[in-house]
C-alpha angles and dihedrals in degrees: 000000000000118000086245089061095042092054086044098047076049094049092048091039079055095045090042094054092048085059101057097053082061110092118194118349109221100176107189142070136293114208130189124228140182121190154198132214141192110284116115086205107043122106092252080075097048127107095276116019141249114184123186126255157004097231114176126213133194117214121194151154119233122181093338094313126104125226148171137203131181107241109211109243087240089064099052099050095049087044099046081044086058096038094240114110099098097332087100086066099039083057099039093058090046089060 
């Protein structure tokens, strides 16, 4: 094997071994809402208001479709805790 093989079958043993610390890639974005609804009554229509939420929703492209899913509030903090929620991807393209 030519010293240029061998530094490239290091580079991808490198970049292999990267990838494998990365647990689930989740590319796309996470947005934050907060929402009314339709009670005349409820404190979203109050002066000032207090919406409810936050309600977090994870936008994302998946074999040329786009889609969305609500994430529960519970999910996020223990993944942002762990650094996963979309880390993983943001690593991965720096790679």
């Amino acid at each position: 094997m030519t010293h240029r093989a061998q530094q490239l079958a290091k580079q991808i043993a490198k970049v292999k071994a990267e990838l494998m610390k990365l647990k689930a890639l989740r590319p796309g974005s996470l947005s934050q809402q907060y929402n009314v609804c339709g009670n005349p009554s409820c404190r979203c229509k109050a002066s000032p208001p207090q919406r409810h939420g936050p309600y977090y929703q994870l936008n994302y492209t998946r074999k040329g479709t786009g889609g969305t899913r609500f994430v529960k509030q519970a999910e996020v903090k223990l993944n942002n805790a762990k650094g996963q929620l979309l880390g993983g991807t943001c690593r991965w393209r720096g790679m």
